[in-house]
C-alpha positions in Angstrom: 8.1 -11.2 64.3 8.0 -7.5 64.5 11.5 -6.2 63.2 12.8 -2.7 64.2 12.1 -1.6 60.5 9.0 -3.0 60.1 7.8 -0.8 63.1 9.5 2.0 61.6 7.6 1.9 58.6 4.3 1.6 60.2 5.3 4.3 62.6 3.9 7.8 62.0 6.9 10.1 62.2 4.2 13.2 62.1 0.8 13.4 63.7 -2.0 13.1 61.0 -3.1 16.6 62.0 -0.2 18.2 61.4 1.0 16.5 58.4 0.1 19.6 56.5 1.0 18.7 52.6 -1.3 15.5 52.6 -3.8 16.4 55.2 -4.5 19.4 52.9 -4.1 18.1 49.2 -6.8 17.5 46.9 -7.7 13.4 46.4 -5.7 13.4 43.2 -2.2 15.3 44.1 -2.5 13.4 47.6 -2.8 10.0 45.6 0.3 10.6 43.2 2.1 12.4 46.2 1.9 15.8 43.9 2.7 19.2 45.9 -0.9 20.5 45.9 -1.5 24.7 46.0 -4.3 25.5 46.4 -5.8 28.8 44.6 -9.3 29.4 46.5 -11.3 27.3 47.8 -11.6 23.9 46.2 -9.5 24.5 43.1 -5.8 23.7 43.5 -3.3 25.0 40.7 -2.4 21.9 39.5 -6.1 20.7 38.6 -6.7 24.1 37.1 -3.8 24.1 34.9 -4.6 20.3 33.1 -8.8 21.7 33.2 -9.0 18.8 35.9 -12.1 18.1 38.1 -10.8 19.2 41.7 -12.1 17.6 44.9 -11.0 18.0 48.6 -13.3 15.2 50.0 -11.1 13.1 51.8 -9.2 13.3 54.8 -9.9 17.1 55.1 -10.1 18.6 58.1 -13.4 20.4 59.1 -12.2 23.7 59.7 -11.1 23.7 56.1 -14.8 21.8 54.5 -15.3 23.2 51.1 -18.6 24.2 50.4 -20.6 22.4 47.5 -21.4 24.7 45.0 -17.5 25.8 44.9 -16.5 21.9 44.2 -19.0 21.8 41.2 -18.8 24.9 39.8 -14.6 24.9 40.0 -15.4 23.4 36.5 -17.5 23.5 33.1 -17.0 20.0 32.0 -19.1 17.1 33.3 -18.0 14.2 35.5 -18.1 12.0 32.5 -15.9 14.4 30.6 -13.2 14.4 32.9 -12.7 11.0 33.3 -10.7 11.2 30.4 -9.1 14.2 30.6 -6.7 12.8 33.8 -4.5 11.5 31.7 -3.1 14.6 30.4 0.0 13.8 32.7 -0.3 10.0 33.2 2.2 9.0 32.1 4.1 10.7 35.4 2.3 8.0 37.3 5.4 5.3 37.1 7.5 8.5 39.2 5.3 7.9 42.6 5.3 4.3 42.2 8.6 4.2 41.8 10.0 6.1 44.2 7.9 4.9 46.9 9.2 1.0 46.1 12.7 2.6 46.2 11.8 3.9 50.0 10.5 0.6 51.1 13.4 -1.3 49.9 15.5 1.2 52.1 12.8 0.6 54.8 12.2 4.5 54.4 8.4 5.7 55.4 6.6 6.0 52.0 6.1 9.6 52.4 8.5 11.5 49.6 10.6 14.2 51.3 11.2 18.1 49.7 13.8 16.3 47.2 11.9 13.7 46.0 8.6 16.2 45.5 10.6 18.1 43.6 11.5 15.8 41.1 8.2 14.9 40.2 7.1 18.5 40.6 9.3 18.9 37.7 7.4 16.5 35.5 4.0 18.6 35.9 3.4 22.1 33.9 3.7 24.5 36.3 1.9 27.2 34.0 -0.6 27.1 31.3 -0.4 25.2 28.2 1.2 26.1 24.8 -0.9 28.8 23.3 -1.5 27.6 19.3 0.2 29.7 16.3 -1.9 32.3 14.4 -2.0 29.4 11.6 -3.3 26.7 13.6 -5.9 28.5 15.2 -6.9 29.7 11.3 -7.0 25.9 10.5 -8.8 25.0 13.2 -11.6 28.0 12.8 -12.1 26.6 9.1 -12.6 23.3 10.5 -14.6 23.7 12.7 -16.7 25.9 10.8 -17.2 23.6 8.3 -18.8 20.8 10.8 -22.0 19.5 10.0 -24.7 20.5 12.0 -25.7 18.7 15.4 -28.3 16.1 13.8 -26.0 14.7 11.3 -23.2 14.7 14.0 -25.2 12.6 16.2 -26.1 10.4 13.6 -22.6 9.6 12.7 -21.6 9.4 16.3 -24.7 6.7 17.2 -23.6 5.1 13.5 -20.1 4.7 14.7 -20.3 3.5 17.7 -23.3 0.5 16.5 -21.5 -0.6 13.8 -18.2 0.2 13.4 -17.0 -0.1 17.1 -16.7 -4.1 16.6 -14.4 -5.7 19.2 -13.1 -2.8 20.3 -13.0 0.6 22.9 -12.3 3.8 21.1 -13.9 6.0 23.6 -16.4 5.8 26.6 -19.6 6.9 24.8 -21.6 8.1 27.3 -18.2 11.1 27.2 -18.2 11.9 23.8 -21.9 12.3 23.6 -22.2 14.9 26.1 -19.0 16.7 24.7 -20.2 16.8 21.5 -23.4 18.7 23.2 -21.5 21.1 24.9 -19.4 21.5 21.6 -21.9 22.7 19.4 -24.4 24.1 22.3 -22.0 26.3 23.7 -20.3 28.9 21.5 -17.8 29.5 24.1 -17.2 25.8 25.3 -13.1 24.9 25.3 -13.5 21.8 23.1 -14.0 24.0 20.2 -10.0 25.1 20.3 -8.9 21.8 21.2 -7.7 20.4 18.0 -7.7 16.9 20.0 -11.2 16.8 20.5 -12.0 18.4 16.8 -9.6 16.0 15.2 -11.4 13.2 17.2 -15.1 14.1 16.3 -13.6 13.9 12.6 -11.9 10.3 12.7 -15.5 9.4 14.7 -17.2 10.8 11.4 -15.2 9.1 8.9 -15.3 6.0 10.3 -18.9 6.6 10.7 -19.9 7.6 7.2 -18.6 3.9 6.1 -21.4 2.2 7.7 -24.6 4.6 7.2 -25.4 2.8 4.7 -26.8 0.2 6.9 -29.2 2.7 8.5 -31.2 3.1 4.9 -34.5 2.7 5.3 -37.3 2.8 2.5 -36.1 4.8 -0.5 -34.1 7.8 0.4 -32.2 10.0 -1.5 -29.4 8.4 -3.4 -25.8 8.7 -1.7 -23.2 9.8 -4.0 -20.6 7.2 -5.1 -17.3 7.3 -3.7 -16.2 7.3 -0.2 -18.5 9.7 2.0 -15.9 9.9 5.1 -12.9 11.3 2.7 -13.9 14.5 3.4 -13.7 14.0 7.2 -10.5 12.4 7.0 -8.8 15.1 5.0 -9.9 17.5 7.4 -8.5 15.5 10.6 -5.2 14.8 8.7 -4.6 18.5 8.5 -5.0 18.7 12.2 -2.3 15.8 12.4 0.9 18.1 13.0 -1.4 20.2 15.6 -2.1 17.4 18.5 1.2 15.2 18.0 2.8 16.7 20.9 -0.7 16.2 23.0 -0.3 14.8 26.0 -3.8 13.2 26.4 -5.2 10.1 25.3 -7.0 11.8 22.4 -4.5 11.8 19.9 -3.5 7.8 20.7 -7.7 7.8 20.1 -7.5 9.4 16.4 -4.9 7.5 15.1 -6.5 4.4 16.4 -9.7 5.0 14.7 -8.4 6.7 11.5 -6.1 3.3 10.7 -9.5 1.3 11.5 -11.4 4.0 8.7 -8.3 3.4 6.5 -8.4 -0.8 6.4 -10.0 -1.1 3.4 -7.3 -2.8 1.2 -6.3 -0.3 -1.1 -4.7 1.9 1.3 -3.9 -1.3 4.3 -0.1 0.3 4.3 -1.4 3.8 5.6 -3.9 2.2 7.8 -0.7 0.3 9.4 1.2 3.7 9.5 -1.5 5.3 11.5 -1.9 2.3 13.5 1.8 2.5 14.9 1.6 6.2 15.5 -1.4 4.8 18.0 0.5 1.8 19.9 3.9 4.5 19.9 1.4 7.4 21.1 0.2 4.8 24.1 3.7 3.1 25.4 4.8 7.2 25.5 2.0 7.6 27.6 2.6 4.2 29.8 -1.2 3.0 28.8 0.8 -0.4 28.9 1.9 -0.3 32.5 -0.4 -0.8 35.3 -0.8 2.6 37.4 -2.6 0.1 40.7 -4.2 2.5 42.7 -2.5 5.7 41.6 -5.8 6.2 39.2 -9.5 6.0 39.4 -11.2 3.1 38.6 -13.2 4.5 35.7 -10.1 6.3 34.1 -7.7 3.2 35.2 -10.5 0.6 32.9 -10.5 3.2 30.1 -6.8 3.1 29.5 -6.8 -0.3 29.9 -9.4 -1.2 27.2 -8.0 1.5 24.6 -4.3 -0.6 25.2 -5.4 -3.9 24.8 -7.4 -2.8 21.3 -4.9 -1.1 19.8 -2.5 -3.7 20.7 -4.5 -6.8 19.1 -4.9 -5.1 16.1 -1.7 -4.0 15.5 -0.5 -7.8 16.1 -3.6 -9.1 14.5 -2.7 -6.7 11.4 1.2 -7.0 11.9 0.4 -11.1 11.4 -1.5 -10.9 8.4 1.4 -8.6 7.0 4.1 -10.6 7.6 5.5 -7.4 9.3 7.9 -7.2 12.0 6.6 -7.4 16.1 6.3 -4.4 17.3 6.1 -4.9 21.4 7.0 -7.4 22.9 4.4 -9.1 24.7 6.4 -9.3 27.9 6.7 -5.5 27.9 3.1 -5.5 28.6 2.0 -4.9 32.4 -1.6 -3.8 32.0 -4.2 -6.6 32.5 -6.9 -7.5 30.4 -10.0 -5.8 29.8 -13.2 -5.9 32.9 -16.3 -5.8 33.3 -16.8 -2.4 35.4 -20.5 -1.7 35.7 -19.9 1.9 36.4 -18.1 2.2 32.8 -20.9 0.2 31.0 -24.2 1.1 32.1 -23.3 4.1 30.2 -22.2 2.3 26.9 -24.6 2.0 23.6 -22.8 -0.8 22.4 -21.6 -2.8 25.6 -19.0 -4.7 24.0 -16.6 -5.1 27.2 -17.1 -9.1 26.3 -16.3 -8.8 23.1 -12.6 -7.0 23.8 -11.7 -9.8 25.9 -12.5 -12.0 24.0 -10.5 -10.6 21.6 -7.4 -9.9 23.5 -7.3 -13.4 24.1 -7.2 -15.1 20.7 -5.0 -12.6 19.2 -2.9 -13.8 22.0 -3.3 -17.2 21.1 -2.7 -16.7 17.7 0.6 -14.4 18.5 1.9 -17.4 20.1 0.9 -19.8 17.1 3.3 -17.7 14.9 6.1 -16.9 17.0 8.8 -18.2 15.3 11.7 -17.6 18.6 9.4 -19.5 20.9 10.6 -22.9 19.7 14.0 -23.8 18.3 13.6 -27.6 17.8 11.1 -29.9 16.8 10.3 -30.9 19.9 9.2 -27.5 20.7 7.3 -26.9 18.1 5.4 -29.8 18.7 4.4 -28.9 22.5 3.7 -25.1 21.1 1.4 -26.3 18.4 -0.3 -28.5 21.3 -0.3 -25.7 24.0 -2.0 -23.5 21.3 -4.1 -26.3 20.4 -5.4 -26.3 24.4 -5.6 -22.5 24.6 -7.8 -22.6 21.2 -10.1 -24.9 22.7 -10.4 -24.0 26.3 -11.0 -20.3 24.2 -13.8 -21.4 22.3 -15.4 -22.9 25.1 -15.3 -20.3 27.2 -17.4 -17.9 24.5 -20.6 -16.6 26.4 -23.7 -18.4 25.3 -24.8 -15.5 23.3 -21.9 -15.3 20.9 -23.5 -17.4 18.0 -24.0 -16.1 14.7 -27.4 -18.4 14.6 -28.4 -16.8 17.8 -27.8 -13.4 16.5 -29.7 -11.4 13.9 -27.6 -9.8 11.8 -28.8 -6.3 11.8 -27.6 -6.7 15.3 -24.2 -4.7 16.4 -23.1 -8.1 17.7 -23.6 -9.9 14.7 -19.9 -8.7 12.6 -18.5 -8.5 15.6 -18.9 -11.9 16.4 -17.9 -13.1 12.5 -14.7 -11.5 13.8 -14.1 -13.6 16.3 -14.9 -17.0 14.3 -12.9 -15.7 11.5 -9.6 -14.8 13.7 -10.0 -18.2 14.9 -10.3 -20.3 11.8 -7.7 -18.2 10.5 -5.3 -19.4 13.6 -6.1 -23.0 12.4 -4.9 -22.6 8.8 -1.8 -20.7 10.1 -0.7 -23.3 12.6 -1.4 -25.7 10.2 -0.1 -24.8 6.8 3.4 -25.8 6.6 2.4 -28.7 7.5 0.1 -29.2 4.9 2.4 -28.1 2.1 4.9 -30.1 3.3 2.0 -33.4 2.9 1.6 -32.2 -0.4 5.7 -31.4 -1.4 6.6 -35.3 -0.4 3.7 -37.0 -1.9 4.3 -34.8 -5.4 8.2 -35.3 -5.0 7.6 -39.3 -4.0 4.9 -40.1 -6.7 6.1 -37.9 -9.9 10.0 -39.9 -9.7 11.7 -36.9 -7.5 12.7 -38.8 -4.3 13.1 -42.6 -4.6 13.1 -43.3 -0.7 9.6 -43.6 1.0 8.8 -41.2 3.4 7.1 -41.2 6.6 4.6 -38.6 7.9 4.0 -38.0 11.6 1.1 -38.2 13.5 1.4 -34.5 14.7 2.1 -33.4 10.9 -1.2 -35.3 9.5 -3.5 -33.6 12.5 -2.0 -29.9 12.1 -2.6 -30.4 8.0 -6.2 -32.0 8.8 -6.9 -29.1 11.0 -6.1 -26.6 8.4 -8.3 -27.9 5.7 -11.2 -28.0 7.9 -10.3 -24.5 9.2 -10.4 -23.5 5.4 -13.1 -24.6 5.2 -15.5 -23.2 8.3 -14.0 -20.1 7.0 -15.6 -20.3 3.2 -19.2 -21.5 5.2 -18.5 -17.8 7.1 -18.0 -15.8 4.4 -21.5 -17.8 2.8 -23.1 -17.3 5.5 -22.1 -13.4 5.7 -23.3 -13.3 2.3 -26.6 -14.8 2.8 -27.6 -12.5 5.6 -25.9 -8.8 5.5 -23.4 -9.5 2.6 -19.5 -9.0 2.6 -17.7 -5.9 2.6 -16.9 -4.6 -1.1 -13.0 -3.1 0.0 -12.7 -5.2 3.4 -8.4 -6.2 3.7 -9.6 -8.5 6.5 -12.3 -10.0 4.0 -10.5 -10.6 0.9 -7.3 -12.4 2.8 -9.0 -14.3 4.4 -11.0 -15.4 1.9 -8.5 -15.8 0.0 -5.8 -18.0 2.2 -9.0 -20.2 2.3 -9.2 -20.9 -0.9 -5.9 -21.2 -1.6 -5.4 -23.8 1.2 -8.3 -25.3 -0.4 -6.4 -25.4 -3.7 -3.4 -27.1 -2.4 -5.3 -29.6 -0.4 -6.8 -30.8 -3.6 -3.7 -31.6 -5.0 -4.1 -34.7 -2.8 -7.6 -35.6 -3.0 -10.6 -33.7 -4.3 -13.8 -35.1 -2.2 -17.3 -34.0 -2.1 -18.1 -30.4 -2.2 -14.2 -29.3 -3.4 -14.8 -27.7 -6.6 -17.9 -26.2 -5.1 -16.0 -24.3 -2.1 -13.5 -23.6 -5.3 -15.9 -21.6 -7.1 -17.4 -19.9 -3.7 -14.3 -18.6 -2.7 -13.3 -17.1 -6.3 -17.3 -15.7 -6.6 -16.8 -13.9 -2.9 -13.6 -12.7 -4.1 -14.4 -11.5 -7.8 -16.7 -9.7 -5.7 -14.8 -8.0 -2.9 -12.2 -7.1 -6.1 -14.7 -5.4 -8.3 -13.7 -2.0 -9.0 -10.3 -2.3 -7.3 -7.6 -3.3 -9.5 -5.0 -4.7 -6.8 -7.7 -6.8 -5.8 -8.6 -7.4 -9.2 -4.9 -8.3 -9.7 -5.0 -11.2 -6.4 -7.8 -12.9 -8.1 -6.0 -13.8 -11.3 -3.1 -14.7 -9.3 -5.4 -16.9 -6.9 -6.9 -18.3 -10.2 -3.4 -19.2 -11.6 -2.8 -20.8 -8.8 -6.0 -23.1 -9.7 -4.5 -23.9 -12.8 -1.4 -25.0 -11.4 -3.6 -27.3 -8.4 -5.5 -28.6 -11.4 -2.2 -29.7 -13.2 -0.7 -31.3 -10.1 -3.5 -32.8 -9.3 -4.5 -34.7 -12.5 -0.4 -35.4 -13.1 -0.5 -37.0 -9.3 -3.8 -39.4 -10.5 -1.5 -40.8 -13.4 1.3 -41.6 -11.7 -0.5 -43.7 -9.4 -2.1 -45.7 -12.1 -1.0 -49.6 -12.3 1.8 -50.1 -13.7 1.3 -50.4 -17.8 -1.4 -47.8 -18.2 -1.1 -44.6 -20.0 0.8 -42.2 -17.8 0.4 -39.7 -20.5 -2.9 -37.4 -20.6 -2.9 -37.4 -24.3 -1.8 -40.5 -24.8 -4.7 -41.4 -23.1 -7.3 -39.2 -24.1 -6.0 -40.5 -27.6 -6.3 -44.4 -26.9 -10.8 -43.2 -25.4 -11.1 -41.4 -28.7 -10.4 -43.8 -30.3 -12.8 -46.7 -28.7 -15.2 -44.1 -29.0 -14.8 -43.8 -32.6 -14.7 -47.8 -33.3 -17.6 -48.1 -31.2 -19.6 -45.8 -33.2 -18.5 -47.0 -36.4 -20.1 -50.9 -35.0 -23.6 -48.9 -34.1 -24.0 -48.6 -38.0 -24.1 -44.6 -38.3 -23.2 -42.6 -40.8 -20.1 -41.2 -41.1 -19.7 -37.4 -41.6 -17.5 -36.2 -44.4 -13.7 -35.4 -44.1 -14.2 -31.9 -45.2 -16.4 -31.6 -42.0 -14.0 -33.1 -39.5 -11.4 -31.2 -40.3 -13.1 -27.9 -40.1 -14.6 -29.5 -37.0 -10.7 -30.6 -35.5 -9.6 -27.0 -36.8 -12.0 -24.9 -35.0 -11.7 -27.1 -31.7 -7.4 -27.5 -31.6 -7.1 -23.7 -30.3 -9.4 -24.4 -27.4 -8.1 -27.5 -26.4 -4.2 -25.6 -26.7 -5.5 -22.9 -24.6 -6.7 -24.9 -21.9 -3.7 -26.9 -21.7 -1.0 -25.7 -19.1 1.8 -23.7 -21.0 4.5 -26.0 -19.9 2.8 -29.1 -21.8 2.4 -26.7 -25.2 5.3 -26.2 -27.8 5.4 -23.9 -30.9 3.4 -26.5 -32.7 1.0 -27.5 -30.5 0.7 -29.6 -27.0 3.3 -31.9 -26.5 4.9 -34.0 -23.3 7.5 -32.8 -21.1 10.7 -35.8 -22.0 12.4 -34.7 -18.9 9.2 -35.6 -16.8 7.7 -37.8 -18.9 4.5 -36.8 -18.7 4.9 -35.9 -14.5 4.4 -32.5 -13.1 6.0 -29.5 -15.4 8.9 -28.2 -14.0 7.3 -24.4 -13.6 4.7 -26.1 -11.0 6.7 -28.8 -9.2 9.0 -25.6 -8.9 6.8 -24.0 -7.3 5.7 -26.6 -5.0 9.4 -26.8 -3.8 9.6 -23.5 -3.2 6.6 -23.4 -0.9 8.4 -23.6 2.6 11.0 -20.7 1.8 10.2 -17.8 3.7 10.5 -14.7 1.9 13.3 -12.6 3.9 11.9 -9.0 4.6 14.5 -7.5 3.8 14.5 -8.6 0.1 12.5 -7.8 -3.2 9.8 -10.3 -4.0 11.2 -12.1 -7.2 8.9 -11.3 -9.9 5.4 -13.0 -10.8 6.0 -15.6 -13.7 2.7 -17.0 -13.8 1.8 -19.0 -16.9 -2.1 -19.5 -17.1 -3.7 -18.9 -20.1 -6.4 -16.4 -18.0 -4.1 -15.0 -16.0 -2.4 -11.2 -17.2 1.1 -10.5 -15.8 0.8 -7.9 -13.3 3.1 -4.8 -13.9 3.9 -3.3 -10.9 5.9 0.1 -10.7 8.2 -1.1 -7.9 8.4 -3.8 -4.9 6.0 -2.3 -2.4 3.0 -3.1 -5.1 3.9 -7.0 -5.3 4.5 -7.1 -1.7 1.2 -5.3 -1.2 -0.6 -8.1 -3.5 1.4 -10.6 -1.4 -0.4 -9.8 1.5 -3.3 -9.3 -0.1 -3.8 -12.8 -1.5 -2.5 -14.2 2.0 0.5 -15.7 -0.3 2.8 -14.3 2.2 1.5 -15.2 5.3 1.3 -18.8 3.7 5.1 -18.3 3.1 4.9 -18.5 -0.9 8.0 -17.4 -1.7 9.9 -17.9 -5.4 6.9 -18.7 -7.0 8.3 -19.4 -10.8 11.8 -18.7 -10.7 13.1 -22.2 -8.9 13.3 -25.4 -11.5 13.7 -29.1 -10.2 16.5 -30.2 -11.5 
């Protein structure tokens, strides 16, 4: 039924040929409902001031039909480069939508009146832009002065984007590529005093340089050792200060690729630093919200893809940190990534599949993690099954193509894919590790005398533990895999956590039971990371740690065998080992050989004691030599059962780690200077993530 507002909102209070503001606006300030002046013909003052690509194309009246050759030439830049450039005031795009909800919900014509234009008049430069300070545009001349020339550009460029662009959108390609031509073809070309752009072709070469190694074919010269993008990245951090108050989407663009460039693990806290300056950058800008039809297609897909990749990695990163969230996820509006065939034809590296892919797990796994999304065990129970689901129906929805046996891996695909697989496994073993340690905590506690009552473990417990050993796994048959066919990354964060949790998960799973192939995924995991670590000495530092924690499994582990020997056996390892010798001995002595002298067995028994001390755990030595622990009589020393306990604490962040104790005969005490270099070794090693807390300091009493 037709009410009387209903008519009056369809009603036309003005003829369409005299409705002179919209009837004679350009096709962007009639879509955002701007007040359009225009200057001559096809250029309106509003496009000339933000250097945006003017067009008068629809809805214009003929008496006012703007020749061709004025449309096109109204600018310098190509279509492709302007895409990008609309943004310079998007984020004024939530004003129109607004306001024109607020008239329908008044039953108002959706047309803003002189008030109304005002207000978002006022949100728009009315006159040029801030002209730069003698001393930036001094800065920016050396920079740019000290580009390199157009061939190596292109080569970093075509580097960056097939190998380091991964699972995510930085920038539409086919863009940067015919900017960068007009840049160092055209003397006079804007781009060259738009620190933006500069500092932007910089981050693109720094994260570049790490990857041209890849393209060496036959024997070229040698590269010089060190990192061959530092030199890019100082220059772009000096440009820092100079585009922070940029408007455009090319600052959120350089912060989003320097923090990607600055992952390796040695410097993971500044690549997190530059990583929030991206995701602040964006929400200022609104790439969060969706604009509907305020924007073009093309531009409306760009923002869209650069939210959603700097959003999963921040979460991604923020989960493998144990930092704080840092959106919420319901603050997010945009949708996910889509195909748009207009956007990707252009693209070297069509990775639009990829992204989505993505997005999804790390929303998956962002759910797997959230600790105010259940409050009882109930809850807990249908997230971890939800998840379960989501992980599934995920992994089964994977194009056929995304197989690392299907792919070669000199293809761009290839480590982009290995990211997928190893976000997933890595989902697994997070869903799945409290459970597993608390498996581990009951049977130690039960069998070693701690808890006299029998205990009972669930049926959802026992399949979230399973599924976390056999995530740990998958992921060690990755990183074997990697290694087979392109090798790992020497100074990879991503790599030498993961690797890492692995094979810690693969160290407290053998407390339990040790079957075939355990000590063999042992030593994998330690080889990948004594190889990741070389040269870095944080790294070098997680290694020890993850082989103290070895130690410890191999103590608990051989201490769990005893205790469930029949009743009447030796319970004591050297008790035992005592009672073989000596059948071994008596035996011999029957086969009728001869006897070596006593002078010989000693020096034999005195050369041999400090090895056997040495390999002992600490807490089964004393002053004169190895001896059993009374109090535990001859269970689990208090230093590791301790440890074991502690295992479900969750570090609080706003507390110091409490220092590293660790007492393996091959492991060197870490010093570190102050809190942030544990906490950084923490999250190295994964420790944190798998909720490690007081790793030495708690005692079973």
């Amino acid at each position: 039924m037709n009410t009387i507002a209903a008519i009056r909102r369809r009603r036309r209070r003005v003829a369409e040929n005299n409705r002179k503001r919209t009837s004679g606006a350009c096709d962007r300030c009639r879509a955002r409902k701007f007040v359009c002046t225009e200057l001559r013909p096809g250029l309106c003052q509003r496009c000339q001031v933000n250097n945006l690509h003017c067009r008068f194309g629809r809805n214009r009246s003929s008496s006012r039909s703007i020749p061709t050759e004025d449309t096109t030439t109204s600018t310098s830049q190509s279509p492709a480069t302007l895409q990008i450039n609309t943004s310079t005031n998007s984020e004024n795009i939530v004003w129109p939508r607004f306001l024109n909800k607020l008239r329908e919900a008044f039953s108002l014509d959706s047309i803003p009146g002189f008030e109304e234009q005002n207000i978002i008049t006022s949100q728009v430069p009315t006159g040029p832009p801030t002209r730069p300070s003698s001393s930036e545009r001094v800065r920016l001349t050396n920079v740019v002065d000290s580009f390199p020339p157009q061939s190596v550009a292109e080569f970093l460029i075509n580097v960056c984007i097939k190998y380091g662009t991964d699972v995510f959108f930085y920038f539409d390609q086919t863009q940067i590529n015919d900017e960068l031509g007009q840049f160092y073809n055209d003397p006079s070309c804007q781009l060259r005093s738009d620190p933006s752009f500069v500092c932007l072709l910089l981050a693109i070469f720094a994260l570049g340089s790490q990857w041209t190694s890849l393209e060496r074919r036959g024997n070229p010269p040698t590269v010089p050792e060190g990192d061959p993008g530092r030199m890019f990245f100082r220059q772009a951090s000096s440009l820092i200060p100079d585009i922070l108050e940029d408007d455009s989407i090319r600052p959120v663009q350089v912060f989003f690729i320097l923090s990607v460039y600055l992952m390796p693990m040695n410097v993971v806290g500044t690549s997190y630093l530059y990583m929030i300056m991206a995701l602040k950058k964006a929400l200022s800008l609104g790439l969060h919200q969706d604009p509907g039809d305020l924007l073009e297609e093309r531009e409306r897909e760009t923002r869209r893809r650069l939210w959603w990749s700097i959003y999963s990695l921040e979460r991604c990163t923020a989960i493998k940190l144990n930092r704080p969230r840092s959106v919420l996820s319901t603050s997010v509006e945009v949708p996910l990534p889509a195909p748009l065939q207009d956007l990707d034809r252009g693209q070297k590296f069509n990775n639009v599949l990829l992204q989505i892919a993505y997005a999804r797990l790390i929303a998956i796994m962002d759910m797997a993690v959230d600790p105010e999304s259940t409050t009882t065990y109930d809850d807990k129970n249908e997230r971890f099954t939800s998840v379960e689901e989501d992980l599934k129906e995920w992994k089964n929805s994977l194009p056929e193509g995304f197989s690392l046996d299907a792919i070669p891996p000199s293809d761009s695909r290839y480590r982009a894919v290995f990211h997928l697989y190893l976000n997933y496994y890595y989902t697994r073993v997070i869903m799945g590790k409290a459970s597993l340690i608390k498996i581990v905590r009951m049977t130690l506690r039960y069998h070693l005398g701690q808890d006299s009552q029998s205990w009972i473990i669930d049926d959802s417990t026992e399949k979230l533990a399973r599924s976390c050993k056999r995530a740990s796994k998958k992921l060690l048959y990755l990183f074997e895999g990697l290694d087979e066919t392109s090798g790992t990354t020497r100074s990879a964060f991503t790599y030498f956590q993961a690797c890492s949790i692995a094979t810690i998960v693969t160290l407290i799973a053998g407390i339990l039971e040790r079957g075939f192939g355990y000590q063999r995924r042992v030593d994998l995991g330690l080889g990948f990371l004594r190889g990741m670590a070389a040269g870095n000495s944080t790294a070098e530092m997680g290694v020890k740690l993850v082989e103290s924690l070895q130690s410890i499994s191999d103590e608990a582990s051989r201490k769990l065998s005893f205790s469930r020997q029949p009743f009447g056996q030796p319970h004591d390892e050297e008790s035992l080992s005592s009672s073989r010798f000596n059948d071994w001995t008596e035996w011999l002595a029957n086969q009728g050989q001869p006897q070596a002298s006593d002078d010989a067995l000693m020096q034999g028994a005195a050369a041999v004691q400090p090895l056997i001390t040495s390999m002992m755990p600490s807490s089964l030595q004393t002053e004169s030599g190895p001896a059993t622990s009374p109090a535990n009589d001859g269970g689990l020393s208090l230093r590791a059962l301790g440890m074991l306990d502690s295992l479900m604490t969750r570090p609080s962040l706003q507390q110091p780690l409490p220092a590293l104790q660790l007492d393996s005969p091959n492991f060197s005490h870490p010093t570190t200077d102050n809190d942030d270099d544990e906490a950084i070794l923490m999250s190295l090693t994964g420790l944190d993530v798998l909720e490690f807390a007081a790793l030495s300091s708690a005692a079973v009493e």
